[in-house]
C-alpha positions as CSV (number, residue, x, y, z in Angstrom):
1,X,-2.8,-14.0,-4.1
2,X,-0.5,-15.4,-1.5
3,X,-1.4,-18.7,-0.2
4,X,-3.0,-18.2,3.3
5,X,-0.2,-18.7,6.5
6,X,-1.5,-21.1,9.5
7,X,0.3,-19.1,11.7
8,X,-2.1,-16.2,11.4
9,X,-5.0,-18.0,12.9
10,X,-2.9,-17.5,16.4
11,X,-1.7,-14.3,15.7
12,X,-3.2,-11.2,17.7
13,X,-3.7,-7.4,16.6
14,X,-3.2,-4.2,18.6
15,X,-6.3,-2.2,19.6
16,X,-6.2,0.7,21.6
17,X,-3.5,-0.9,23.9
18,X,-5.7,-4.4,24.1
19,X,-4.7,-7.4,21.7
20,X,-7.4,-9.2,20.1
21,X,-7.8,-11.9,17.6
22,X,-8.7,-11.7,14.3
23,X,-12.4,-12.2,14.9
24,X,-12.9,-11.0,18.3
25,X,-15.2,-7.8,18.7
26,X,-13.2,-4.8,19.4
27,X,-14.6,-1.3,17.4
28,X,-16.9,0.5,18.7
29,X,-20.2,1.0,16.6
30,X,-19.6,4.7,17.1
31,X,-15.5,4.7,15.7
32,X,-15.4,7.4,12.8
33,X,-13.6,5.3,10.4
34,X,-16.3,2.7,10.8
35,X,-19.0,5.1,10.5
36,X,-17.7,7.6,7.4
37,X,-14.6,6.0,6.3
38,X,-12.2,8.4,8.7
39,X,-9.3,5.7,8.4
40,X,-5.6,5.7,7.4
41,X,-3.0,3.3,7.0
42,X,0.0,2.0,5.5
43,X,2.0,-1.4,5.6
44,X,5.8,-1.6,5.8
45,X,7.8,-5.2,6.0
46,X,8.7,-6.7,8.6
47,X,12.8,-8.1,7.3
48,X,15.1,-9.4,10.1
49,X,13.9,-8.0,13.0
50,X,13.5,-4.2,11.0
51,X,10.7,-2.5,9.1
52,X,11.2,-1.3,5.9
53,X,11.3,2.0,5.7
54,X,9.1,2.9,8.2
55,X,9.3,6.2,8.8
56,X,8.3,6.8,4.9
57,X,5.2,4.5,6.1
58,X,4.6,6.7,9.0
59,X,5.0,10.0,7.1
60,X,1.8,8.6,4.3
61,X,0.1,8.1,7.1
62,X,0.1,11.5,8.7
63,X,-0.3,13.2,5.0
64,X,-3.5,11.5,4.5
65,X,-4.8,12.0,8.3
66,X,-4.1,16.2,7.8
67,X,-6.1,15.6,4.4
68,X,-9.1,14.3,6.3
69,X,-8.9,17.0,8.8
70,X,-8.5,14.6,12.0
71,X,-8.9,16.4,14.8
72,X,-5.8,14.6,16.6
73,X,-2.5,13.0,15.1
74,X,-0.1,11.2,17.4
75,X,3.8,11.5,16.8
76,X,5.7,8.3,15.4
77,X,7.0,7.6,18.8
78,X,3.2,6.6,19.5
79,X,2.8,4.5,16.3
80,X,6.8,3.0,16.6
81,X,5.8,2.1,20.8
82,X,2.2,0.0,19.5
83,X,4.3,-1.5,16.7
84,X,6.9,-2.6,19.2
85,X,4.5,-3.9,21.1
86,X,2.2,-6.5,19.0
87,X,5.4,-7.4,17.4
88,X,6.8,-8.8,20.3
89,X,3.6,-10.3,21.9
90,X,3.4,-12.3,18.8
91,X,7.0,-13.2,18.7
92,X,7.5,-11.8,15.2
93,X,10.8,-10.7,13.7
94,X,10.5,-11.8,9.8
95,X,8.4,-12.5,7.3
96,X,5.6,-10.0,8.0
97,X,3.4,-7.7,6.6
98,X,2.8,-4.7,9.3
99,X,-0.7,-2.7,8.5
100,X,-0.7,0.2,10.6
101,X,-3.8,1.5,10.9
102,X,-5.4,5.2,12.8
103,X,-9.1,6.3,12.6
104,X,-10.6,9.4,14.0
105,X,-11.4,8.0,16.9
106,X,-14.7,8.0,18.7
107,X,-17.5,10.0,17.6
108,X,-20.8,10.7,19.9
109,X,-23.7,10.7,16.9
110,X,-23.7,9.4,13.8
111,X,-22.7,12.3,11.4
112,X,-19.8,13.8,8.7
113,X,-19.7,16.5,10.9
114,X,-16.2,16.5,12.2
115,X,-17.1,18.3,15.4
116,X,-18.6,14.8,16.0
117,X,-15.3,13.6,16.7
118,X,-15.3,14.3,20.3
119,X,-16.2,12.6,23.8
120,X,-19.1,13.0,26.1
121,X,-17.4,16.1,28.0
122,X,-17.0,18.1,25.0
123,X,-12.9,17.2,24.0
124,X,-11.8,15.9,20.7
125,X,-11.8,12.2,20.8
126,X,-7.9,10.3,20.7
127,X,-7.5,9.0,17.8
128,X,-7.8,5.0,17.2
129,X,-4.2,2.9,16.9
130,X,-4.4,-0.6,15.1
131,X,-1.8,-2.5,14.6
132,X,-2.6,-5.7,12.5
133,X,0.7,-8.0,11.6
134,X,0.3,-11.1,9.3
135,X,2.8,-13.1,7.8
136,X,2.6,-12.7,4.8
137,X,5.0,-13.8,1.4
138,X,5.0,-12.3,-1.7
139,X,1.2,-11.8,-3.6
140,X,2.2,-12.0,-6.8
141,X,4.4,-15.3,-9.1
142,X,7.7,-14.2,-10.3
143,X,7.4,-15.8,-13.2
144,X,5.3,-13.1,-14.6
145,X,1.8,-12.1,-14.3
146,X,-1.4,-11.1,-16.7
147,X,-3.4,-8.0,-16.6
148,X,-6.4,-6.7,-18.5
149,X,-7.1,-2.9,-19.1
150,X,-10.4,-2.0,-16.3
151,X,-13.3,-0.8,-17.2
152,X,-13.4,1.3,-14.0
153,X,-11.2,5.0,-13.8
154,X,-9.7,6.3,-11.0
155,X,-11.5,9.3,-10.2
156,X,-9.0,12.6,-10.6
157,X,-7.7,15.3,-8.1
158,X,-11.0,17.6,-8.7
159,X,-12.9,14.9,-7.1
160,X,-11.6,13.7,-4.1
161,X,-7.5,13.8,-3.3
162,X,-5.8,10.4,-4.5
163,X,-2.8,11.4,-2.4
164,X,-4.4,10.2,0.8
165,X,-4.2,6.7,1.4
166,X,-7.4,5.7,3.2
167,X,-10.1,3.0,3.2
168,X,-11.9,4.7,0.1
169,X,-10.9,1.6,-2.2
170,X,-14.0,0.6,-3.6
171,X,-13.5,1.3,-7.3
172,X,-9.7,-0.1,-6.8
173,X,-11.7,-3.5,-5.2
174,X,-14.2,-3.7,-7.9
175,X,-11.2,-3.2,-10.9
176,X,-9.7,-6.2,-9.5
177,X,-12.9,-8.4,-9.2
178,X,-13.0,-7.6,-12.8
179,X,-9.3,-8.9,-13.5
180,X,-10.1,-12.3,-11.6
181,X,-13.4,-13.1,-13.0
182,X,-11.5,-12.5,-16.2
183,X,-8.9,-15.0,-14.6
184,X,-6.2,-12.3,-14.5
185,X,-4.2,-11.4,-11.4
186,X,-5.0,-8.2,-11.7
187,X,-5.7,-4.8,-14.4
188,X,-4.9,-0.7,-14.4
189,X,-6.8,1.3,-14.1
190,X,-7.0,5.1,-15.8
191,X,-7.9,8.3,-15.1
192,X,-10.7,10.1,-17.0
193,X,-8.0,11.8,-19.2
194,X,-6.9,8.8,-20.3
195,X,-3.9,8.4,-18.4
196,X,-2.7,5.5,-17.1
197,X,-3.4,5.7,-12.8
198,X,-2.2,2.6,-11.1
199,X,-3.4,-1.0,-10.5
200,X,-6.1,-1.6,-7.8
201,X,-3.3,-2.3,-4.9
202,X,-0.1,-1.2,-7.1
203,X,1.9,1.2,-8.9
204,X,2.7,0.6,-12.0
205,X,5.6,1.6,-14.3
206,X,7.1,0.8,-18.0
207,X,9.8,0.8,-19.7
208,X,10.5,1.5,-23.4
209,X,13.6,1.8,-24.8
210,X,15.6,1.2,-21.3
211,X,14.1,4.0,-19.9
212,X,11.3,3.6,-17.0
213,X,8.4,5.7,-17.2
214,X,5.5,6.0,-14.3
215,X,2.7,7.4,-13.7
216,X,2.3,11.1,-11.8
217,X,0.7,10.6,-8.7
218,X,-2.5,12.9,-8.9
219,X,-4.9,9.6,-9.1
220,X,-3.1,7.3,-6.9
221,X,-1.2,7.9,-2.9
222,X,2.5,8.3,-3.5
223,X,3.6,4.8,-3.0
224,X,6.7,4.2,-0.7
225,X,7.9,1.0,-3.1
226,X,7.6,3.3,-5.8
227,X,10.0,5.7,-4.0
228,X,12.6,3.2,-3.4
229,X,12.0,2.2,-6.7
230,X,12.9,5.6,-8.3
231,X,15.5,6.1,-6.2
232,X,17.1,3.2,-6.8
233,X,17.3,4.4,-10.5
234,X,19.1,7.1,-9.5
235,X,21.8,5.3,-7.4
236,X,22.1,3.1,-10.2
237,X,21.9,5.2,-13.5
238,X,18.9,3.7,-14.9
239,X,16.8,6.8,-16.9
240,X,13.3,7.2,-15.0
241,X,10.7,9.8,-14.7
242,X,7.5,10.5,-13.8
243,X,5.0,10.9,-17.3
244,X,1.4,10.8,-18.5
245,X,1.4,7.7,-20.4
246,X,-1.8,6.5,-22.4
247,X,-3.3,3.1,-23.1
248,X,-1.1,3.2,-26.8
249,X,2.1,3.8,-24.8
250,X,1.8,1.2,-22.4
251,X,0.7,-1.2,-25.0
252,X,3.8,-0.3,-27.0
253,X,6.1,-0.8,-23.9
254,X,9.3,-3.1,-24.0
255,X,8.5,-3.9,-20.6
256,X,6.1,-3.4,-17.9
257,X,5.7,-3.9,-14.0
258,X,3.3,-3.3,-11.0
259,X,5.5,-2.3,-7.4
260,X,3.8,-3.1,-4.1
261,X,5.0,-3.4,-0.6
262,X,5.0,-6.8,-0.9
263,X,5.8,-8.0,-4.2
264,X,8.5,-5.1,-4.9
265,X,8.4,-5.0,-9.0
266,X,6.5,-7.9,-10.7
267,X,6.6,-8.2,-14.2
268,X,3.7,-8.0,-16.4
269,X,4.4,-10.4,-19.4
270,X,0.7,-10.0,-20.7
271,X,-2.0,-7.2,-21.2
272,X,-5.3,-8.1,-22.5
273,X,-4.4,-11.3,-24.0
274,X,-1.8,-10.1,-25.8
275,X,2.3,-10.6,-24.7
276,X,4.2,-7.4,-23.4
277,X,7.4,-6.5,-25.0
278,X,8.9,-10.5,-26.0
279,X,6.6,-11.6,-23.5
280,X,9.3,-12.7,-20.9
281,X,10.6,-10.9,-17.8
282,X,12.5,-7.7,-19.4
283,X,16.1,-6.9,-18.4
284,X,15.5,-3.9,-16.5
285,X,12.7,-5.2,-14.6
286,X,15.1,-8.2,-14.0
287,X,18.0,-5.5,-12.8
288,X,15.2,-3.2,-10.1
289,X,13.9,-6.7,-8.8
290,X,17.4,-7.5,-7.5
291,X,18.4,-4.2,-6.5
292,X,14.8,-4.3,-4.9
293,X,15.7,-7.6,-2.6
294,X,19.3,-6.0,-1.9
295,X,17.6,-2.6,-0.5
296,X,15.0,-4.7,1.4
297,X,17.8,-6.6,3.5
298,X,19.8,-3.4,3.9
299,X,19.7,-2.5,7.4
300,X,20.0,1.1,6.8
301,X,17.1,1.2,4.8
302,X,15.0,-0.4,8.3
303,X,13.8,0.4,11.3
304,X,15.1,-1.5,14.1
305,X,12.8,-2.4,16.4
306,X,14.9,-4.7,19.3
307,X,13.4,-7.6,18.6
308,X,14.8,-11.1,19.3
309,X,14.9,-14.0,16.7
C-alpha cells in the first residue's frame, strides 16, 4: 500500500452539497447504503486537471445502481457538477484518486424492503452523492510484486451479480488479509469452478506465449483499467482475449499482472513462493505499462473539468 499523503488530513469530501472532513459526522443512521449495503461507486484519476475516463466511471456506476433496483439515479451532469465542486474547494488538479460514491438515499425504517427508500410524505428518497478525493500515488512497487493463491472464492453469477460494483467486498477484504498476514501484497481469488476471478481490488490478466489472456467478468464488475487495457491491445496488435483460465494455467504463465485504477498493470513476478515466468517483469507487461502511462496523459482519453493549476 501507498504511503499515506499529509495533504489528506486537510482535504474535505462532498456530502449532499455540504463538505466535511474525513471524520466529521455526516450519514444519517437511517441512509440505505449504511443500513443494507445500497451503495455504488467507482474511482477514476484525477491527471492534469482531467479525469480519466470518467464517463466509463460514471456508466459502472449507473449499471450497478439499476442492478440494485434504486429507486432514483441522477444523470452524469449531477455526478460531473459535485465532482467539479469538491475538486475545486480543495484546490486539486493532479495526483488524485476520485471515489464517487451514490446510496439509495434515506430510508424511514430499518428494512430490505425497497419501498423503504422513501421520505416522510410518502416520495422516493434522492439518492445520496459523495464525493471523496485523496491524493493518492500508485499502491503497488513497480518492481514487481508477490501473490499467494486465496483460500476464499468469489461467489458466481447464480449467487449474487459480480457485475455491480458496490460495497459487498467482504470476501475480496478477507482474501487480502490472507495475502498480508502471509506477507504478500496481495492473492486471486477463484470462482467455485475453478476459474481464476480477479484479486481482491484488481483484475488480473496473463500472458503465455505473447498472448494476454483474462478472466470473463461473470465473478468480478467489468473493470474500466481493464477496458483500456484490452483496448489498447487492439490499437497496438498485441493478441488478447477474454478465457477461463485455471490455477495450472496461470501457474504455467510467461507472465502475469493485476490492473487497477491506480496502479494500471503491475507485474506479478511471484505466486506462492514460487517465480512467474523468469521471475522478472515480462516484455509485454513492460510494453501495456507504457502504453498505460501514455493513455493516462492523453487528453482525449479525460474529462476536463476547468480546473486551474
Amino acid at each position: 500500500m501507498a504511503s499515506h499523503d499529509p495533504r489528506n488530513k486537510e482535504v474535505v469530501s462532498y456530502i449532499d452539497g455540504q463538505f466535511v472532513h474525513q471524520y466529521e459526522p455526516a450519514i444519517p443512521l437511517f441512509d440505505a447504503g449504511l443500513l443494507h449495503g445500497k451503495l455504488v461507486w467507482s474511482s477514476p484519476r484525477l491527471i492534469r486537471g482531467h479525469l480519466f475516463r470518467l464517463q466509463d466511471h460514471l456508466e459502472k456506476i449507473r449499471r450497478a445502481a439499476q442492478l440494485n433496483y434504486f429507486p432514483v439515479i441522477p444523470d452524469d451532469g449531477v455526478f460531473i457538477e459535485a465532482i467539479k465542486a469538491t475538486l475545486q474547494r480543495n484546490n486539486m488538479f493532479d495526483g488524485a484518486h476520485v471515489r464517487i460514491v451514490m446510496t439509495a438515499g434515506n430510508q424511514i425504517t430499518a428494512s430490505m424492503d425497497l419501498a423503504a427508500i422513501i421520505d416522510w410524505a410518502g416520495e422516493a428518497s434522492s439518492p445520496r452523492i459523495i464525493i471523496m478525493p485523496e491524493y493518492r500515488d500508485n499502491v503497488y512497487s513497480d518492481t514487481g510484486i508477490s501473490l499467494i493463491t486465496s483460500s476464499f472464492k468469489r461467489p458466481g453469477p447464480d449467487m449474487v451479480d459480480q457485475i455491480s460494483h458496490d460495497n459487498n467486498q467482504n470476501a475480496s477484504s478477507r482474501a487480502l488479509a490472507e495475502a498480508k498476514r502471509a506477507g504478500k501484497t496481495s492473492s486471486l481469488m477463484y470462482d467455485n469452478e475453478g476459474f481464476l476471478a480477479e484479486a481482491p481490488a484488481s483484475h488480473a490478466a496473463i500472458v503465455k506465449d505473447g498472448r494476454l489472456r483474462t478472466p470473463f467478468v461473470r465473478c468480478c464488475p467489468p473493470g474500466v483499467t481493464r477496458k483500456v487495457i484490452l483496448e489498447l491491445c487492439k490499437t497496438h496488435q498485441i493478441p488478447a482475449e477474454e478465457a477461463d483460465m485455471t490455477a495450472a494455467e496461470v501457474r504455467d504463465a510467461d507472465e502475469l499482472f493485476l490492473m487497477g485504477t491506480m496502479s494500471g498493470p503491475v507485474s506479478v513476478t511471484e505466486l506462492d513462493d514460487l517465480p512467474v515466468g523468469s521471475g522478472r517483469i515480462g516484455p509485454v507487461s513492460q510494453h501495456l505499462s507504457a502504453l498505460y502511462r501514455q493513455a493516462l496523459l492523453d487528453p482525449g482519453q479525460g474529462y476536463d473539468m476547468g480546473l486551474s493549476a
